[in-house]
N, C-alpha and C positions, 0 to 999 in steps of 0.2 A: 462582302461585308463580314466582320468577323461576328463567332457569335459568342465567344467566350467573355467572360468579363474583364479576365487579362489581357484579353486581346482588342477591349473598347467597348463589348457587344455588352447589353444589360445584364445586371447580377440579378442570380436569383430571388437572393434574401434581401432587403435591404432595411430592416428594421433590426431594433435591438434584442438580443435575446434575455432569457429572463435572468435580473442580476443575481448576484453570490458576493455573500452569503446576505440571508436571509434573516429579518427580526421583525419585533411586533411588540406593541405594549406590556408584554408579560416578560419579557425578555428586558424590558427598559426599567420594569418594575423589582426585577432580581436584581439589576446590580444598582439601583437608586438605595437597595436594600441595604447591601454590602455598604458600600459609601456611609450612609448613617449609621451603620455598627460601628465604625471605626475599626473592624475587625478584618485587617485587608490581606492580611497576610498568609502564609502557607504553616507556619508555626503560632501554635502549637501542630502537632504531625501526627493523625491525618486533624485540620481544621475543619469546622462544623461541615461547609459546603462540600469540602474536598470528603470527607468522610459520607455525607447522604447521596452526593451523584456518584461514589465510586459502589454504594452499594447497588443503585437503581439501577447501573451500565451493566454491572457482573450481572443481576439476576436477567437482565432483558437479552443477555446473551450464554445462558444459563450454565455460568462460574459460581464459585463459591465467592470469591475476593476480587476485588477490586482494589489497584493503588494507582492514586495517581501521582504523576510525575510533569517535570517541566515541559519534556516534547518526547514525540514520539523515538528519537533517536537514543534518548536518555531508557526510555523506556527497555528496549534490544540491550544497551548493554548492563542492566539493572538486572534483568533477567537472565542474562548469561553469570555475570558475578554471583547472583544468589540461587542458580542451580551448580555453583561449583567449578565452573569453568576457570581452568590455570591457564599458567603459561605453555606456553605450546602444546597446547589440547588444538586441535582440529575442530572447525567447524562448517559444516557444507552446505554451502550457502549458492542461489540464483545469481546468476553472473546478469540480471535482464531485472535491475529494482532500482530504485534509488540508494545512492553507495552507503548510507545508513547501514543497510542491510549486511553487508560485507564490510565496513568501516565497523562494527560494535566489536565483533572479535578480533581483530587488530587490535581497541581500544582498551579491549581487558589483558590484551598481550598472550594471545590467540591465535591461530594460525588462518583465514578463511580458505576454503575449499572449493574452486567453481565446479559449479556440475550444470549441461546444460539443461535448457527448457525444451518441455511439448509441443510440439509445430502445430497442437490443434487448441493450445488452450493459453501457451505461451507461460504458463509456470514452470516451477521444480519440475522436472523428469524423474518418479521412483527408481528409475532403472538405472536413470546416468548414477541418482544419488546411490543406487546399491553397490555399482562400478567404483565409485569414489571413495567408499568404507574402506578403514585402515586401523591398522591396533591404537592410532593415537585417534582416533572420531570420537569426542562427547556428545555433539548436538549435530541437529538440522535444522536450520531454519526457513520452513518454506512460504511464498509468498504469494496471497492471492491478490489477483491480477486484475488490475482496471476493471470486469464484472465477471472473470473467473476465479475458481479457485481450484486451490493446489488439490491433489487428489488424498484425500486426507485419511482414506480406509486405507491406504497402503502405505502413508507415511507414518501412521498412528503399528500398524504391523512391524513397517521397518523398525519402528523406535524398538519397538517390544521385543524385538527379535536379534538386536544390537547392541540393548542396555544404554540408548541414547535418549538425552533429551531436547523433546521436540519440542521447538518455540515458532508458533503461529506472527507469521507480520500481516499484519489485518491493518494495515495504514489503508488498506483501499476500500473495506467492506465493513464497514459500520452497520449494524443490521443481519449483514450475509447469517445464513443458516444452511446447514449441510446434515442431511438427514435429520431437519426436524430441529438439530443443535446448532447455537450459537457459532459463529467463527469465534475461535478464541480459549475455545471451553473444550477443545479434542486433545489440545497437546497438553505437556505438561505448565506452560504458560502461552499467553498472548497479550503481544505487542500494538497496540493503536496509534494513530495520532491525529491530533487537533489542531493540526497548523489550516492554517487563511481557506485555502484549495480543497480539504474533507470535506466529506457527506455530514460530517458534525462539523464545529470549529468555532473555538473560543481565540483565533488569532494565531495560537500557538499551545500548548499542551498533550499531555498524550495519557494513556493508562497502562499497568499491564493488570492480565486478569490470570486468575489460578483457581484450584479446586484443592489445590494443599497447602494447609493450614503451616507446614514448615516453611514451606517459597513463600507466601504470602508474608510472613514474620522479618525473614532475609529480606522483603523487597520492600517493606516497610523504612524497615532500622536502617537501607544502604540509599534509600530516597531521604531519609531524616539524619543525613552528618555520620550514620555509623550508631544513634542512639539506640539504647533498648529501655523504650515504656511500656507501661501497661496495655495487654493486648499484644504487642510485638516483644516478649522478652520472655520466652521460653526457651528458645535454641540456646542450643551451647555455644559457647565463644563469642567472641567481637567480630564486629566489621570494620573494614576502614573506609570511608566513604566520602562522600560531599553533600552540597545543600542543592537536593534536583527536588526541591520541593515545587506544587504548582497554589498560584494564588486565590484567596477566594473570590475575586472579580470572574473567573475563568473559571471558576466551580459552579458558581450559581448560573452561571451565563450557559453553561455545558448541562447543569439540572434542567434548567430553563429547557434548553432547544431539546433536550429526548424526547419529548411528549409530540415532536415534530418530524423524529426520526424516520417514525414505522409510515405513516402519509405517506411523507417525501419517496420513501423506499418503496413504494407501491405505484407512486405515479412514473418512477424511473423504469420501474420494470415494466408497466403497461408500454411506457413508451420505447424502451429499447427491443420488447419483442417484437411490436411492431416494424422498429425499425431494420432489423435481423431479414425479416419477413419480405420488405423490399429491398433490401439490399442484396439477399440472396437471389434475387431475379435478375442481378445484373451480371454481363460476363466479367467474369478478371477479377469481382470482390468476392470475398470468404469472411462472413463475420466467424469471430471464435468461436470454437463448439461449445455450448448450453451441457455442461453436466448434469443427467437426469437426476442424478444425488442434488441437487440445489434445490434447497424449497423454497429458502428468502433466497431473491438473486439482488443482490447489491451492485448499485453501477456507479462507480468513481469514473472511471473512464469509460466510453464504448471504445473498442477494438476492432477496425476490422483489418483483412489482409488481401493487398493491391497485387495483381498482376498485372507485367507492366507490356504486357502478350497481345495481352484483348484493348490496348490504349496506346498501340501502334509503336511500340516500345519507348514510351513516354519513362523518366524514370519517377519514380515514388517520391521526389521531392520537390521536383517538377508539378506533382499534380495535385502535389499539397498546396502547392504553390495560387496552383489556378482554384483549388473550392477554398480558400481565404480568399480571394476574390470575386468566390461567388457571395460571400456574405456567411461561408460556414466555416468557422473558428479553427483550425485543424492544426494536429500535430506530426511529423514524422518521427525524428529522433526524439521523442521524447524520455526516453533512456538508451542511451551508448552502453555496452556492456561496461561492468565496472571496471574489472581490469584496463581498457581504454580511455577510462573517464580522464579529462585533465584535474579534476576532484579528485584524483584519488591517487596523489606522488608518495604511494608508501615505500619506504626505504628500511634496509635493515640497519642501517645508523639509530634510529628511530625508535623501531621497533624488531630487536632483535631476533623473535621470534621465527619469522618470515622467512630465517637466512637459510635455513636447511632445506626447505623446498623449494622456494624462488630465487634465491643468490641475495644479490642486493638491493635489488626492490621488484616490485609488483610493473607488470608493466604490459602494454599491449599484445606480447607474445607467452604470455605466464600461463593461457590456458586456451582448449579449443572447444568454443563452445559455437559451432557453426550456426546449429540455429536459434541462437540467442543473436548473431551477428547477421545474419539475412535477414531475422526478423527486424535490427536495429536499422541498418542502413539500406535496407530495401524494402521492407513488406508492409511494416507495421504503419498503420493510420490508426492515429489519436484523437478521438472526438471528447471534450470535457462535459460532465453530469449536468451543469446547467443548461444543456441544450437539451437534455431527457426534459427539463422540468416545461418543457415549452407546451406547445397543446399539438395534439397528433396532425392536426394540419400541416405545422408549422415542421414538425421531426415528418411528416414525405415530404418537404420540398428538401430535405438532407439528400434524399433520394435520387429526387429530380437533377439537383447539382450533380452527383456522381456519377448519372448516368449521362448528361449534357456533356460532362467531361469529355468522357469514353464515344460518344457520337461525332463530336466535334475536337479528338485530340490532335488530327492533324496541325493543327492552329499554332500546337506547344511544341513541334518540330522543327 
């Protein structure tokens, strides 16, 4: 009789887990708000809401400024354009993110840089990225990871040490704090975003945050059309820009949910240590390593990493295969390196920039980032934050599936 659930035998889970995203009467009460101002829009720039949640985000993640923008992707290349990024400047970016990340400098006509990730934490590599430096490098952008993060005392050194500037992609760590500081607030800017799937989320939008009063000017006046108003109109010269304003439904709705932020980020972390805890008792799993620099630990994702040794050499998509059929939500490929992505057909037609180092386009052979690429199609399991928010009963029986797996893998041979 089998006992897996792919295989006929009972699922572990079979109830629903807790939904995403989350609201409540003070949330239906901000934007009933919005609605009868009549005041819906992103212009004037910054708009009353957009102007009071961009200051409450900066300070709870302790920036000077806050801008908000339409999404998080908008947000990466706002802040490459207003720290100065040309054309064919370098910038060295995780080949292991969503292609946002490496898509913003392409988009400012930029060169992107793979440099691999840490087999123990799955971000930037300081080392690949010191290996990767070249007389055209302006920036890094490194990125914390489903509930790690990038090692930020050595990439805050590299910057200083290089004359680079450093842009934080905190799309996964809303919350996250590293030595006691903000994610966001170490480099010289950081990138958020507020799309459906975040630890925050108004559906769609993003921020970035700064501590200098000139970037924050630049990233004003290139989210508002290019304008310069009061407030943003110090700097010398124009920008030419677009309208990546965000609106005040998605301001007040993003005021609204902060005051829900810090909870949330506390019940994830009770439950994901926990869940580390048992899962490190099993053979063949490796959750990520917990940097002891992490004071807030923020979980977008949990992460752990499959050996497929101890599971009778089952492969890692196979077994993902069988705990969604235990009732635990799971992801394997949930990021392909970017260079492989079919997102991402960059060509030097397009963007000319690219041709000097890649020929005529970007493409699955354009960089070796091995374990960016065992982590993609072999190691990495993707568990989403709504399952942190369940109740610790519910995150062991995560457990229980994983190791049923591995007892019972013959089954998936």
């Amino acid at each position: 009789m089998a006992h897996l659930a792919l295989k006929g035998g009972t699922k572990t889970f079979d109830d629903f887990w807790p939904a995403w995203p989350v609201y409540d009467e003070e949330d239906r009460r901000a934007l009933s708000e919005v609605l009868d101002s009549r005041n819906w829009g992103g212009f004037p720039a910054p708009n009353s809401h957009a102007r009071e949640f961009a200051a409450a985000f900066a300070a709870a993640h302790d920036a000077s400024f806050g801008i908000c923008a339409a999404n998080g992707t908008v947000t990466l290349e706002v802040a490459l354009r207003a720290a100065g990024i040309a054309a064919g400047d370098e910038v060295i970016v995780t080949p292991y993110s969503w292609i946002a990340t490496a898509g913003a400098p392409v988009n400012v006509n930029a060169v992107p840089v793979f440099a691999d990730i840490h087999p123990d934490t799955y971000c930037l590599d300081p080392r690949a990225v010191e290996a990767a430096i070249t007389p055209r490098t302006r920036a890094i952008i490194p990125v914390h990871l489903g509930c790690a993060m990038a090692d930020l005392d050595a990439f805050v050194e590299i910057a200083r040490k290089h004359r680079l500037i450093l842009i934080e992609d905190c799309a996964h760590m809303h919350g996250g704090k590293w030595r006691g500081k903000g994610v966001g607030s170490h480099g010289h800017l950081g990138s958020f975003s507020f799309q459906s799937s975040k630890l925050m989320t108004a559906g769609e939008g993003g921020i970035i945050l700064t501590s200098d009063k000139q970037l924050e000017e630049r990233c004003q006046s290139h989210v508002n059309c290019g304008r310069k108003q009061p407030g943003y109109d110090s700097f010398p010269g124009l920008v030419f820009s677009g309208n990546y304003r965000l609106g005040e439904f998605q301001c007040a709705l993003l005021r609204s949910r902060l005051r829900a932020l810090e909870p949330e980020r506390k019940l994830r972390e009770k439950n994901a240590t926990r869940l580390t805890e048992l899962l490190s008792q099993i053979p063949g799993i490796r959750p990520l390593v917990r940097d002891a620099r992490i004071t807030h630990y923020a979980c977008y994702q949990y992460i752990f990493r499959y050996d497929p040794q101890a599971f009778q050499g089952v492969h890692r998509d196979r077994f993902v295969e069988a705990l969604c059929a235990e009732g635990i939500p799971a992801d394997g490929p949930f990021y392909v390196p970017i260079y492989q992505s079919p997102l991402f057909p960059v060509e030097a037609r397009h963007y000319p920039a690219i041709r000097e180092r890649y020929g005529e386009r970007i493409g699955p052979h354009s960089a070796d980032c091995p374990v960016a690429e065992r982590a993609a199609y072999h190691e990495a399991v993707w568990l989403h934050h709504p399952l942190l928010m369940a109740t610790e009963k519910e995150v062991a029986r995560i457990a229980e599936a994983v190791d049923k797996i591995r007892r019972h893998a013959g089954e998936l041979c």
